[in-house]
N, C-alpha and C positions, 0 to 999 in steps of 0.2 A: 504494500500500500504506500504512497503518495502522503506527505502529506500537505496541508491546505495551500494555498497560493500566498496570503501572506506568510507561513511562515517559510515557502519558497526562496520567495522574493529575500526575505533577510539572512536567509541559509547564502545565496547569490552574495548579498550584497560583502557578507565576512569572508567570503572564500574568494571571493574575484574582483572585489573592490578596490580601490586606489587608499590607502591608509598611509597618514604622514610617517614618514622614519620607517615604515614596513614594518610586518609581523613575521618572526616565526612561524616554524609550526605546531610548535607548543602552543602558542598563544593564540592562531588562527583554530586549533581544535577545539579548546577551550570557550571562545567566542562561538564555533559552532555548536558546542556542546549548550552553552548558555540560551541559542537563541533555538532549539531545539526545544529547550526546558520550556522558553516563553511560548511557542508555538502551543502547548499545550497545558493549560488552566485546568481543564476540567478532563474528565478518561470516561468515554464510552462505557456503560454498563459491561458491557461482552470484552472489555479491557485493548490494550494496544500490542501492534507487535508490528512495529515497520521498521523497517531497514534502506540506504540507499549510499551512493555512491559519487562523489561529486569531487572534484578539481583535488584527487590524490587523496582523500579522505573515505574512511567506509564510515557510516555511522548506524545504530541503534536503539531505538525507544522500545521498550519493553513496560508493561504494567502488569501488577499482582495483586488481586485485595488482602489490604492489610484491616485486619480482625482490631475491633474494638470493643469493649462494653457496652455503646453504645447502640451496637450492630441490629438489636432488635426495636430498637426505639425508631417507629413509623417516620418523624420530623428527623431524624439527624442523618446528615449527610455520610451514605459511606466513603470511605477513602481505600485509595489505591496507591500502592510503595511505585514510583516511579523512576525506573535506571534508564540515564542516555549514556551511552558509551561513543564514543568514535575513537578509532585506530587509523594508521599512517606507518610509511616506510620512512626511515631516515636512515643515513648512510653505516649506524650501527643497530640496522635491526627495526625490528615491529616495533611501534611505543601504541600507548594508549592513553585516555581519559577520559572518566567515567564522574558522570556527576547523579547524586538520588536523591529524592524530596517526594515527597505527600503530597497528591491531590486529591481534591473531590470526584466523587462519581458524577455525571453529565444530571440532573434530573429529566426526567423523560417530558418529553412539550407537551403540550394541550395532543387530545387526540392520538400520543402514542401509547401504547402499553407498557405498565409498570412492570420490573420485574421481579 
């Protein structure tokens, strides 16, 4: 899976952009990795799992529901343990960077089924 066009656009804009003094590529995975995070506020009930490949960088968004007390309570929001990773070749080897945080589950709109 893709994912959305703005978070496209600013996956583009870290990876192929013009940046004063230049980045790394530590620092350009990292800004990928960050704006991957931003692309995604809220996680689909049925959870994430995309993957993609742009300007020497692999990357990965994964999601898991992370279990709370809460879990039975109709009003509170569940939440899902969020890992973005992206990997890269540099002249010694695969590196990587992997960032994880908590989001909401999506709530379901007018008219869809709850689940």
């Amino acid at each position: 899976l893709r994912v959305n066009l703005a978070a496209e656009i600013a996956i583009n804009e870290v990876l192929l952009g013009d940046v004063p003094g230049g980045l790394g590529q530590q620092e350009r995975a990292m800004l990928l990795a960050e704006s991957l995070l931003a692309a995604h506020e809220v996680v689909p009930a049925q959870g994430l799992n995309e993957s993609d490949q742009a300007a020497g960088f692999g990357w990965q968004v994964q999601s898991r529901p992370y279990p709370t007390p809460a879990d039975g309570t109709p009003q509170a929001p569940r939440l899902h343990e969020l890992l973005v990773s992206v990997h890269w070749l540099d002249g010694s080897g695969e590196r990587s960077f992997a960032l994880t945080t908590l989001r909401p589950e999506r709530r379901p709109q007018p008219g869809e089924a709850a689940r």
